[in-house]
C-alpha positions as CSV (number, residue, x, y, z in Angstrom):
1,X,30.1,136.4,49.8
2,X,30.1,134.5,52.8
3,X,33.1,132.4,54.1
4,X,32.4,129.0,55.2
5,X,32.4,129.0,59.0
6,X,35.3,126.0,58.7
7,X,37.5,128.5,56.7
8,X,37.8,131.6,59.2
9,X,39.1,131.7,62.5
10,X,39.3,134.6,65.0
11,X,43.2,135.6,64.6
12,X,42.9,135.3,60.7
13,X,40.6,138.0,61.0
14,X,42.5,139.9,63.6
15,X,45.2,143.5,63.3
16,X,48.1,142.5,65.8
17,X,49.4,145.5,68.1
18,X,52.8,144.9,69.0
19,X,54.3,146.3,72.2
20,X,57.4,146.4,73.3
21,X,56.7,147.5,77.2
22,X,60.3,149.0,77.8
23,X,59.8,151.3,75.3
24,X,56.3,152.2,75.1
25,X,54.8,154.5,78.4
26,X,56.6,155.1,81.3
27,X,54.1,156.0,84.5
28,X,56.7,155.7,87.1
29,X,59.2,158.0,85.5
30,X,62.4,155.8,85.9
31,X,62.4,155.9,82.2
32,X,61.6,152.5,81.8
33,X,58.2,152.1,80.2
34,X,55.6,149.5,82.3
35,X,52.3,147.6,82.8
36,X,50.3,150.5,84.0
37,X,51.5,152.7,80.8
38,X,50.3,150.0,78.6
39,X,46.7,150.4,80.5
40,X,47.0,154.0,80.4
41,X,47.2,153.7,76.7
42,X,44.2,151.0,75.5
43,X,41.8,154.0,74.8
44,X,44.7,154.9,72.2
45,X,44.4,151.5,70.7
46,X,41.2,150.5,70.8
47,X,40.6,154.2,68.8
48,X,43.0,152.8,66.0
49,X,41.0,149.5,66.0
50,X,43.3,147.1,66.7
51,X,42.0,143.3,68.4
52,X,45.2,141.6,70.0
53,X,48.0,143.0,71.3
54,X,51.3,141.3,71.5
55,X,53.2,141.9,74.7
56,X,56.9,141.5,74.3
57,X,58.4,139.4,77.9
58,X,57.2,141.1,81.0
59,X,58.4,138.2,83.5
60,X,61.0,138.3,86.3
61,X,64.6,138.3,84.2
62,X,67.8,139.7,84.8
63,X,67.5,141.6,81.6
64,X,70.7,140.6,79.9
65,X,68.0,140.7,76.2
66,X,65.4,142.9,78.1
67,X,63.5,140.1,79.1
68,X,64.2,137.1,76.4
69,X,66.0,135.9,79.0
70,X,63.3,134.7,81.4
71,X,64.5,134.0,85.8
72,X,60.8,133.0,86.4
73,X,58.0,132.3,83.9
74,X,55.6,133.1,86.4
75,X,56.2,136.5,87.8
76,X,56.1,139.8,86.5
77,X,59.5,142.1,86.9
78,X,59.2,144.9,89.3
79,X,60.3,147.6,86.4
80,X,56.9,146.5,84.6
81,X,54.8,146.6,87.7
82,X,53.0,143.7,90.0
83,X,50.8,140.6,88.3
84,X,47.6,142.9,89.9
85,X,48.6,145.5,87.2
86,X,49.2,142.9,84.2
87,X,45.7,141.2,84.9
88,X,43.8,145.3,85.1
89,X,45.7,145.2,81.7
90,X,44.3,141.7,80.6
91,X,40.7,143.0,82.1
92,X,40.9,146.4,80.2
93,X,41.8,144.7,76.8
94,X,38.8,142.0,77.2
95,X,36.6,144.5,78.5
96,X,37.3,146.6,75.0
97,X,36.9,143.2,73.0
98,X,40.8,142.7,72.4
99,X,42.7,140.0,73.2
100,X,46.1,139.5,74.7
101,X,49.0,137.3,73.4
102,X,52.1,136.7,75.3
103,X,55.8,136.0,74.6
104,X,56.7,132.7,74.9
105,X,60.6,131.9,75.5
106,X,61.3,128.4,75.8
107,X,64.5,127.6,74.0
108,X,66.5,128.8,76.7
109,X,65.9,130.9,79.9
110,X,67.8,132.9,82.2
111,X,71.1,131.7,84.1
112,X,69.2,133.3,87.0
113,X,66.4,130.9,86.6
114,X,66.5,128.2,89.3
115,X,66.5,125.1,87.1
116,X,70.1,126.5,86.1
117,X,71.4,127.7,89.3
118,X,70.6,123.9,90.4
119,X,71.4,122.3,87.0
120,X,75.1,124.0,87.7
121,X,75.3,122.8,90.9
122,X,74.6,119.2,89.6
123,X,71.6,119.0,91.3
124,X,70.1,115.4,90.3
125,X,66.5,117.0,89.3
126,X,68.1,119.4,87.2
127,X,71.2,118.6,85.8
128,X,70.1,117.8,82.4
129,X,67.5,120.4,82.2
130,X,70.1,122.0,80.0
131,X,73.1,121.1,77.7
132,X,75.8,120.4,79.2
133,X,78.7,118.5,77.2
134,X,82.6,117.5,78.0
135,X,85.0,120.1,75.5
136,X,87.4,118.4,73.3
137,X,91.0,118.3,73.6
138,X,93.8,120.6,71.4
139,X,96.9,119.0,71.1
140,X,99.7,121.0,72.5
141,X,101.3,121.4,68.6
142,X,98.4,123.1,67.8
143,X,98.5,125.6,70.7
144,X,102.3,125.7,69.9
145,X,101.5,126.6,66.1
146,X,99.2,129.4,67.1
147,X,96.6,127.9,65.6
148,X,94.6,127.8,68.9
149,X,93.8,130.5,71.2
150,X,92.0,130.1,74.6
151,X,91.2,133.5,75.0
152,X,88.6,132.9,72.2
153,X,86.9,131.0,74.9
154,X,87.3,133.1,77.8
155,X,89.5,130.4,79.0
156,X,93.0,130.8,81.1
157,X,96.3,130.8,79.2
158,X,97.2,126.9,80.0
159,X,93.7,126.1,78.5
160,X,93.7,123.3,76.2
161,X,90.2,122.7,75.2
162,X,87.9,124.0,73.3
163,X,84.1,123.7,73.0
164,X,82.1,120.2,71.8
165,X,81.6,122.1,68.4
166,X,82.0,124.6,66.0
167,X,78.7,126.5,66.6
168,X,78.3,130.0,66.7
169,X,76.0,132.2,69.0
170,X,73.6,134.4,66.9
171,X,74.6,137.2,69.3
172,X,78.4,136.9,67.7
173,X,81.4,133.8,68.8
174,X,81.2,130.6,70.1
175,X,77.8,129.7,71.0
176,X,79.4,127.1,74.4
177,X,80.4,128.6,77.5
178,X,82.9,126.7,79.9
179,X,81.2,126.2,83.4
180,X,84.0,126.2,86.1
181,X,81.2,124.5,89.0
182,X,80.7,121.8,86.8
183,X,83.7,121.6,84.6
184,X,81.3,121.3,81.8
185,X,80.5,123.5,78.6
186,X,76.4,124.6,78.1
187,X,75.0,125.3,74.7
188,X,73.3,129.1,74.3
189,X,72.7,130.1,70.9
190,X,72.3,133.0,72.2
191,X,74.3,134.9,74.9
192,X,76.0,133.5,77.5
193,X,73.5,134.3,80.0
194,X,70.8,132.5,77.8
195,X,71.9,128.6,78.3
196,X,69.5,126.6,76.0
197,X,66.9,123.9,77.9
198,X,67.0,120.6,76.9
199,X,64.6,119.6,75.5
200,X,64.8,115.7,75.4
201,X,64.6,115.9,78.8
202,X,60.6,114.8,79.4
203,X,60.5,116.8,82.6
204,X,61.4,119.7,81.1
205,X,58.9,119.6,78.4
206,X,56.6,118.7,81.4
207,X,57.9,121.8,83.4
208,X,56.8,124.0,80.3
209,X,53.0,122.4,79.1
210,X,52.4,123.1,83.1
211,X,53.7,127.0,82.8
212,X,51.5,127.1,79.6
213,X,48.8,125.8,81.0
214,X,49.2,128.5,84.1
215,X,48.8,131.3,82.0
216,X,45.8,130.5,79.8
217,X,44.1,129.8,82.8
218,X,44.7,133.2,84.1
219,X,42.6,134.0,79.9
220,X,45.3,134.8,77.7
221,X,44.6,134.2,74.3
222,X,47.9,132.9,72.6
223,X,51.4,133.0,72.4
224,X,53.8,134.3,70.7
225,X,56.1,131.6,70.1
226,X,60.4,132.7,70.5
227,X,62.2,130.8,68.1
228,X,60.9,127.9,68.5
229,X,62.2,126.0,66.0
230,X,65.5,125.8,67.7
231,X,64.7,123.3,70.4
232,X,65.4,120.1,68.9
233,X,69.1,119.8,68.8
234,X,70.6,116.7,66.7
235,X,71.9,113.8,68.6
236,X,75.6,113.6,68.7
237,X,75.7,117.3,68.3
238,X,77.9,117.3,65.1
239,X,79.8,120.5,63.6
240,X,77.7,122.8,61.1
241,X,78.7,121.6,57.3
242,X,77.4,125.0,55.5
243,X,79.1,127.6,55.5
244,X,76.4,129.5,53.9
245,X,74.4,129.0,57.2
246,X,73.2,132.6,58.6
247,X,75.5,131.0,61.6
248,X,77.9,128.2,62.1
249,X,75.6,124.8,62.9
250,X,72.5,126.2,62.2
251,X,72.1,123.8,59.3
252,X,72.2,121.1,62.2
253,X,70.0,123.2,65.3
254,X,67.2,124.6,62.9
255,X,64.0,122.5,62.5
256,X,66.1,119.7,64.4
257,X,65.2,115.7,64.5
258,X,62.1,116.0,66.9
259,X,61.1,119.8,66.8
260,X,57.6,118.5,64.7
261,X,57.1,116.1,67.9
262,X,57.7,118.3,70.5
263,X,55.6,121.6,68.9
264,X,52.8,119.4,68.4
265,X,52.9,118.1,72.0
266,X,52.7,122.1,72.8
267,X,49.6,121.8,71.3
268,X,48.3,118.6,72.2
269,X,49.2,119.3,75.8
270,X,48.8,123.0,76.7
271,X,47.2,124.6,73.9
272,X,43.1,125.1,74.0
273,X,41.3,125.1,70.7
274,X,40.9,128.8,70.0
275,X,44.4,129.9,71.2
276,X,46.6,131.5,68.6
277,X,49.5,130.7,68.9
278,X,52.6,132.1,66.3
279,X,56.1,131.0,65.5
280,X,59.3,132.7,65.5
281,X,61.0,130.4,63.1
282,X,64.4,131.2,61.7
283,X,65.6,129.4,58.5
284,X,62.1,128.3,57.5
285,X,60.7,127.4,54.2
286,X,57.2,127.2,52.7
287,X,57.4,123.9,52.9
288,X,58.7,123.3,56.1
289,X,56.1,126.3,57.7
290,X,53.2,123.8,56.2
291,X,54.2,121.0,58.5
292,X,54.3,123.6,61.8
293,X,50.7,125.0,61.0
294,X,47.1,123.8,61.1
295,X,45.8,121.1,62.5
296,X,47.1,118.8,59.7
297,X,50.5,120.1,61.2
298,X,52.3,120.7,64.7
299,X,48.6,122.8,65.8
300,X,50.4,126.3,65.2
301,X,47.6,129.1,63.9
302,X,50.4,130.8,61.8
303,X,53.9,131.5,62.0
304,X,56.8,134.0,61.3
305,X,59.3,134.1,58.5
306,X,62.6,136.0,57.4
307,X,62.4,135.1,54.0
308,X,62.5,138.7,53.0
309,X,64.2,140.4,56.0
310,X,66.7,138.6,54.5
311,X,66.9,140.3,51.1
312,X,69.6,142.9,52.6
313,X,72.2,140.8,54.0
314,X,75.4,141.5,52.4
315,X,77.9,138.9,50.7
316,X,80.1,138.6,53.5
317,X,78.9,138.8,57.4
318,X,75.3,138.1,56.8
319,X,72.7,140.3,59.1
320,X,75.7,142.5,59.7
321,X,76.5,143.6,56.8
322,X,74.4,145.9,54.2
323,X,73.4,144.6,51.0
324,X,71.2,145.7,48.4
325,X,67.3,144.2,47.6
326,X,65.0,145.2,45.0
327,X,61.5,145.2,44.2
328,X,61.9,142.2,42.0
329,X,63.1,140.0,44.8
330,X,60.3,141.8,47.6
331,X,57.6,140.9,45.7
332,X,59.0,137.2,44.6
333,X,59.6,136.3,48.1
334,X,56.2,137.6,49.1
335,X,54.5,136.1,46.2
336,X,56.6,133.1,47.0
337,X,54.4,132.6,50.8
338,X,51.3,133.8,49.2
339,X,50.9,131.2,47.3
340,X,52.8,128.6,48.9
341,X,50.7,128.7,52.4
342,X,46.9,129.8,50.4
343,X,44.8,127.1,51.5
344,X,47.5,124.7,53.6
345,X,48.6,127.4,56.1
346,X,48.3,130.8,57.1
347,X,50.9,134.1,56.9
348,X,51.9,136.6,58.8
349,X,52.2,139.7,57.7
350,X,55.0,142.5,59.1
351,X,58.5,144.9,57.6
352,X,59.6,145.1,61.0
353,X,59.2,144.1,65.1
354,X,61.7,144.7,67.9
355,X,64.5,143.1,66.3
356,X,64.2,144.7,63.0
357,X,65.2,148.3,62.1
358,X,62.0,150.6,60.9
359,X,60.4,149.8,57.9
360,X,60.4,153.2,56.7
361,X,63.8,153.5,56.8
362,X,64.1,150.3,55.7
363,X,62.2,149.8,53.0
364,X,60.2,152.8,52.2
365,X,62.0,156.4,52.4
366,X,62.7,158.6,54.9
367,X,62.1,161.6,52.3
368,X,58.8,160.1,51.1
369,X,58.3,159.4,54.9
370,X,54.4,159.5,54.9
371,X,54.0,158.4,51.3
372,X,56.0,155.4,52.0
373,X,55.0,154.4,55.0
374,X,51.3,154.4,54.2
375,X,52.4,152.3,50.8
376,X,54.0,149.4,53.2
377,X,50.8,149.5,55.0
378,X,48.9,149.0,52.3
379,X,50.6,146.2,51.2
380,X,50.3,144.7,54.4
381,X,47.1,145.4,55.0
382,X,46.3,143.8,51.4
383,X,48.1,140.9,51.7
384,X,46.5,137.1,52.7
385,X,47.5,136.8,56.1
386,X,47.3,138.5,59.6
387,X,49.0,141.9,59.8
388,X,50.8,142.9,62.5
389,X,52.0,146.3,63.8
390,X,54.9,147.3,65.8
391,X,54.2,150.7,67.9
392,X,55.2,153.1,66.3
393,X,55.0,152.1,63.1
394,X,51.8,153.7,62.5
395,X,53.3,157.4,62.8
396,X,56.2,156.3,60.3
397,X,59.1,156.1,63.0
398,X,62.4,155.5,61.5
399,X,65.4,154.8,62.8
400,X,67.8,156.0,65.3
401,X,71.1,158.3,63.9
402,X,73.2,156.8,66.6
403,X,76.3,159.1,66.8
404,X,78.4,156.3,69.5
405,X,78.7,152.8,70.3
406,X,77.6,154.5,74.1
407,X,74.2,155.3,73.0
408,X,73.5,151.5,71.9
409,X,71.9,149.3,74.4
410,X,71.5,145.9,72.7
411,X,73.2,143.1,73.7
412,X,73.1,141.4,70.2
413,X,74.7,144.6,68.7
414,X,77.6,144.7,71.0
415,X,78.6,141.4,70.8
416,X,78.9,141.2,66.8
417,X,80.2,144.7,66.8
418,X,82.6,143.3,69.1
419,X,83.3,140.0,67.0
420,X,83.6,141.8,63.6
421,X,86.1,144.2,65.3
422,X,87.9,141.5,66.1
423,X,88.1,140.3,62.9
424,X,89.2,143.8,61.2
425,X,85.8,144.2,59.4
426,X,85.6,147.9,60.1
427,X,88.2,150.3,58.3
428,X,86.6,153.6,60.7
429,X,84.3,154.3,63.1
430,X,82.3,155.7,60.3
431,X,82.2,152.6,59.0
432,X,81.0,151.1,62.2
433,X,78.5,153.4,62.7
434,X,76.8,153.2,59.1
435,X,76.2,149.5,59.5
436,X,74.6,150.1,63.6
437,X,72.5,152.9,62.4
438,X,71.1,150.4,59.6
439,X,71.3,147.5,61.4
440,X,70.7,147.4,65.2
441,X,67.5,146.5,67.2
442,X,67.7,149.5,69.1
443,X,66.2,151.6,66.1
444,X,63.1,149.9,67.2
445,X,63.5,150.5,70.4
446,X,63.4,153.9,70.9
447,X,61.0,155.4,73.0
448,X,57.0,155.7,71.6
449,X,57.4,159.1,70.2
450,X,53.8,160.5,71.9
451,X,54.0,163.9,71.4
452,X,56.7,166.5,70.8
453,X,57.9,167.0,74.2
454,X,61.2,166.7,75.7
455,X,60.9,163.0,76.1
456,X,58.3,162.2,73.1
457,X,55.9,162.1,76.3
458,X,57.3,158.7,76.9
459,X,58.3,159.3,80.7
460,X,58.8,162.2,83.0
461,X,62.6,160.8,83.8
462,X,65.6,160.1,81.9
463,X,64.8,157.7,79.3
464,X,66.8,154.2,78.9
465,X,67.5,154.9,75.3
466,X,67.5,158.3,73.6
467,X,64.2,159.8,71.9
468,X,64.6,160.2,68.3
469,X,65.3,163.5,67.7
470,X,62.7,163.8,65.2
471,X,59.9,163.6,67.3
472,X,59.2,167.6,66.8
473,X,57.5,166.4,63.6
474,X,57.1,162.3,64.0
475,X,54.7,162.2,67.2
476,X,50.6,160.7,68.2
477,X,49.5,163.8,69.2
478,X,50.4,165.3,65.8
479,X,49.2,162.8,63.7
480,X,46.1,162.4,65.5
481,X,45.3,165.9,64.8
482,X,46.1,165.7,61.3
483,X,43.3,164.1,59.3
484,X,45.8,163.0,56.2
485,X,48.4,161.7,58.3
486,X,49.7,158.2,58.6
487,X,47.7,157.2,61.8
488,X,44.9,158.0,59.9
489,X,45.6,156.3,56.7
490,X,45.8,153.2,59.7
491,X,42.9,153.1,61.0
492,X,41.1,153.5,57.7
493,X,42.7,150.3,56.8
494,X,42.2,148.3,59.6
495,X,38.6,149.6,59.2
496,X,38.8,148.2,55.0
497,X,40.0,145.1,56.6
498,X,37.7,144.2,58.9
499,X,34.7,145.3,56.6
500,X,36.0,143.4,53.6
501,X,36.2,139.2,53.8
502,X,38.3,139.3,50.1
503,X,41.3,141.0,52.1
504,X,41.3,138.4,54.3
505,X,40.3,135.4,52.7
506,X,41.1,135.7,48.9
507,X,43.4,134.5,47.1
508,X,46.5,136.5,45.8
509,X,47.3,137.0,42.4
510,X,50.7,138.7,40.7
511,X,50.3,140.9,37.7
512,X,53.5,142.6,36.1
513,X,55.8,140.0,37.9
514,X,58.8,141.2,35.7
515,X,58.3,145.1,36.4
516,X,61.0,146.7,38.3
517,X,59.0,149.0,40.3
518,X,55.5,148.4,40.1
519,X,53.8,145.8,42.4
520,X,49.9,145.0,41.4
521,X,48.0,141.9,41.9
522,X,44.5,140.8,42.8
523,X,42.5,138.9,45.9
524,X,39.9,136.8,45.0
525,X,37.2,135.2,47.2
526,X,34.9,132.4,44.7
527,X,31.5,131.1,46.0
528,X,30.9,127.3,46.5
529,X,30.5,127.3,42.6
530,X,34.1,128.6,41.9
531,X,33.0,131.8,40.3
532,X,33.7,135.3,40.8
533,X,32.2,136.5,43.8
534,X,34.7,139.6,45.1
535,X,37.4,140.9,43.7
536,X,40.0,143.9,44.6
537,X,43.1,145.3,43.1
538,X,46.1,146.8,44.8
539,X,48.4,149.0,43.0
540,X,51.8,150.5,44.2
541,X,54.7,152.6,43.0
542,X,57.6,150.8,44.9
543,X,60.1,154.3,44.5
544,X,60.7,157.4,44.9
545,X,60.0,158.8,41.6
546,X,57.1,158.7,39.3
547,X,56.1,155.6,37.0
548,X,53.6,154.9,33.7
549,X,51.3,152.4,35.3
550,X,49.5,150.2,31.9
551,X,47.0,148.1,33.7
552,X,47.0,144.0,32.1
553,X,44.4,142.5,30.6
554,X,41.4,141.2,32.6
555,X,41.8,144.8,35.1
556,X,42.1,147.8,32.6
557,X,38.6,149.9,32.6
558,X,37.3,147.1,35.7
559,X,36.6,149.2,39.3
560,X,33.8,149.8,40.7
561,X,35.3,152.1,43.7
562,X,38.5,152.8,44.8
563,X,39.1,151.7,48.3
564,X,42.0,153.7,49.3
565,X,44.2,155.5,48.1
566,X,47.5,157.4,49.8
567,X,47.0,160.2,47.6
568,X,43.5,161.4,48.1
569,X,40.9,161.7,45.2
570,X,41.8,159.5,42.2
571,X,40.6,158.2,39.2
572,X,38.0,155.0,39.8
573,X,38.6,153.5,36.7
574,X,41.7,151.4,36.0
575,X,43.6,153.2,33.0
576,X,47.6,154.4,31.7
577,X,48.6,156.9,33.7
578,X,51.6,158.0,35.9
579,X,51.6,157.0,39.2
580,X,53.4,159.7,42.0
581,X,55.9,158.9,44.2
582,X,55.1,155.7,46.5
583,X,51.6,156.0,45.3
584,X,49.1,153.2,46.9
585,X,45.2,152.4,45.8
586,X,43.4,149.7,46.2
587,X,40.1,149.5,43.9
588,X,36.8,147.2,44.1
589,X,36.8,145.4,40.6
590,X,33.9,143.9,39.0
């Protein structure tokens, strides 16, 4: 079957290698991982098969959210290296026939960036680069009452004003800070050291299209787009109304007035034809992704959602609590994308990235460590859309038991630990700990476990987070060693992808949508006549016990081959029978 040439598109096609470069390979050994360790490693992943890698921020930044918070877009940080080591990195991928996608952060920058430093200093050129707003007043009854406190702020005792609004930071209370220089509040929806641009200011937008431009003419490929959908704020700034939202006002900053205006004019303006570019979009539908992507859209290749990372929250607190999800609401929220974006849009495809815990420990089981982790992959992996991976994830890391609040580096986990204390949410310390060990974006951030060496072979110094301590038995050198390991069971899927145009292009179909454990459905590519041209069938045991598997109508007695399969030899036809533990195949149907 052959896909018309209209229809397919290099980063559709395309496995995604995520790296986070603090954690990854350390050359230097100041235990910080760097450029050069990412070079040292593109044998490794070029022998796994992956064709872009992702590279989390590398640019000159304080480091208050290792790196999201960006002094200058336009020079590399001297913990990662120099710009001669990030373009041998550019020149090693392209040379291998991979391509390179950077992090794009342009909601809000650093407070070290000099557009701030002169916006706080009232600098005319700059002093609406960001927002800046008058507080309102509190009437001295209320302060009197006790129903104001300016400490909330960070504000002096005889304080009697509080922030333009009610919204809240994502990274835990009020999301305004009160400048003293300018006797002005500034919006971050993120920490304090994160003040958010503003975006109706034309020169800013201007100031970005131009950094953009910079760095595809120095060949990058794409971006990688930080939550992008958070630059349009409403005029008049009003208070949040839902108090359902995953944080106060983000029914009124997500997917604001002009954010479909200003991502297309990414495109329009700095964007070249065959970039890929994907978007970090928080509180996105189907039907709001649709307008973002293609070229009937904002221009975006593909974007990504938290539909399902969402399927764990708990009733009260949101992200940080823990909640229960089941298979039943996985593959529903899946299903829901599949279908909704085939043909008008384009998925991508992950169970966890640098702020997510491991997916094995997440959604698979640490017991069934390889059986579950190669199941997730090959749902990814069979799944319309491009899959990405986070390092790591292909030797089944899992998360972090963090024994201390001193072993925990991340800034968003301190400051909603701190806020939920505050607010008596914790009964113990064991309590406290349970939720960070689930919870916290450090899991992911633990060093690359590379062999089984003191430091996982990540540096030769003192790392800047601990090494698992299960890197005895959860390391590459391992894995690479063992034929049946996960790494393996990787690369033979990234090899099924690339060799097979129906796991890329076809369409998705759910069978036994009501089954509690089971997920099965088909991908279907059609020839320009609309019939059958290739078809496959993926079947998985979602659980750590064994289930009857009765194959439905239209697939019972139907393979030709089985693909892969997680378990070894199996049967090639499609019949009852019980399927093991976290069992995975994927057969060739008729």
């Amino acid at each position: 079957m052959t896909v018309p040439d209209h229809e397919r598109a290099w980063w559709k096609e395309s496995v995604v290698y995520q790296i986070y470069p603090r954690s990854f390979n350390d050359t230097d050994g100041d235990g910080v991982g760097d450029i050069p360790g990412v070079v040292e490693k593109l044998d490794y992943l070029d022998d796994l098969g992956v064709d872009v890698v992702w590279l989390c921020p590398v640019y000159e930044s304080p480091n208050v959210d290792n790196g999201y918070d960006v002094a200058d877009y336009r020079a590399i940080l001297d913990t990662f290296g120099t710009m001669a080591d990030w373009e041998t990195l550019l020149a090693g991928l392209h040379s291998r026939g991979m391509k390179l996608i950077m992090d794009l952060v342009v909601n809000h920058t650093s407070d070290e960036h000099e557009w701030f430093v002169d916006s706080r200093a009232g600098d005319p050129e700059y002093e609406d680069f960001y927002v800046w707003r008058d507080g309102e007043a509190v009437p001295e009854s209320e302060y009197e009452a006790g129903l104001y406190d300016p400490a909330e702020y960070g504000l002096p005792r005889d304080a009697r004003e509080r922030p333009p609004n009610d919204w809240e930071s994502f990274f835990g209370g009020p999301a305004w800070t009160w400048d003293e220089g300018r006797e002005e509040w500034y919006l971050h929806l993120f920490d304090e050291r994160q003040p958010d641009l503003n975006w109706e200011n034309a020169d800013v937008r201007e100031e970005v299209f131009e950094m953009m431009e910079w760095w595809f003419d120095k060949g990058i490929d794409g971006f990688r787009m930080d939550v992008i959908n958070l630059i349009s704020k409403p005029e008049g700034l009003p208070d949040g109304e839902d108090d359902e939202a995953i944080v106060r006002g983000a029914d009124k900053f997500v997917n604001g007035p002009r954010v479909h205006e200003y991502v297309r004019a990414i495109h329009d303006e700095a964007v070249p034809d065959d970039a890929m570019t994907v978007g970090e979009m928080v509180e996105m539908s189907v039907d709001e992704a649709k307008r973002f992507l293609g070229d009937d859209g904002d221009g975006m290749s593909m974007a990504f959602n938290f539909d399902h990372m969402r399927l764990d929250f708990g009733p009260d607190g949101g992200r940080w609590s823990k909640g229960e999800w089941s298979v039943r609401e996985l593959k529903e929220t899946i299903t829901r994308w599949q279908g909704g974006l085939d043909g008008e849009g384009w998925n991508s495809l992950y169970l966890n990235n640098h702020d997510e815990p491991r997916m094995v420990s997440r959604f698979g089981s640490e017991a069934y460590r390889r059986e579950s982790a190669t199941l997730l992959a090959t749902l990814l992996y069979t799944l319309q859309g491009t899959p990405y991976i986070y390092q790591g994830e292909e030797i089944g890391m899992t998360n972090y038991p963090f024994e201390s609040l001193e072993e925990v580096r991340d800034v968003d986990t301190l400051r909603n630990v701190e806020e939920l204390e505050r607010k008596g949410r914790f009964t113990s310390d064991d309590d406290l700990l349970d939720l960070v060990r689930y919870r916290s974006r450090d899991n992911a951030r633990t060093p690359m476990q590379w062999s089984a060496g003191p430091t996982a072979g990540f540096t030769d110094g003192e790392p800047w987070l601990p090494v698992n301590p299960n890197k005895s038995e959860v390391n590459v050198e391992s894995a690479r060693a063992d034929a049946s390991s996960i790494w393996h069971y990787y690369r033979d899927l990234i090899d099924l992808r690339h060799d097979e145009d129906v796991l890329v292009y076809g369409t998705y179909d759910l069978l036994l949508p009501e089954h509690d454990r089971l997920w099965v459905y088909t991908r279907t590519l059609r020839d320009a006549e609309g019939c059958v041209a290739e078809r496959t069938l993926t079947v998985l045991n979602f659980g750590s016990e064994a289930v009857e598997f009765e194959p439905p109508t239209g697939v019972a007695g139907e393979a030709d081959e089985v693909l892969i399969a997680n378990y070894g030899e199996v049967n090639t036809t499609v019949e009852a029978e019980t399927l093991r533990p976290w069992e995975a195949r994927v057969y060739r149907l008729r």
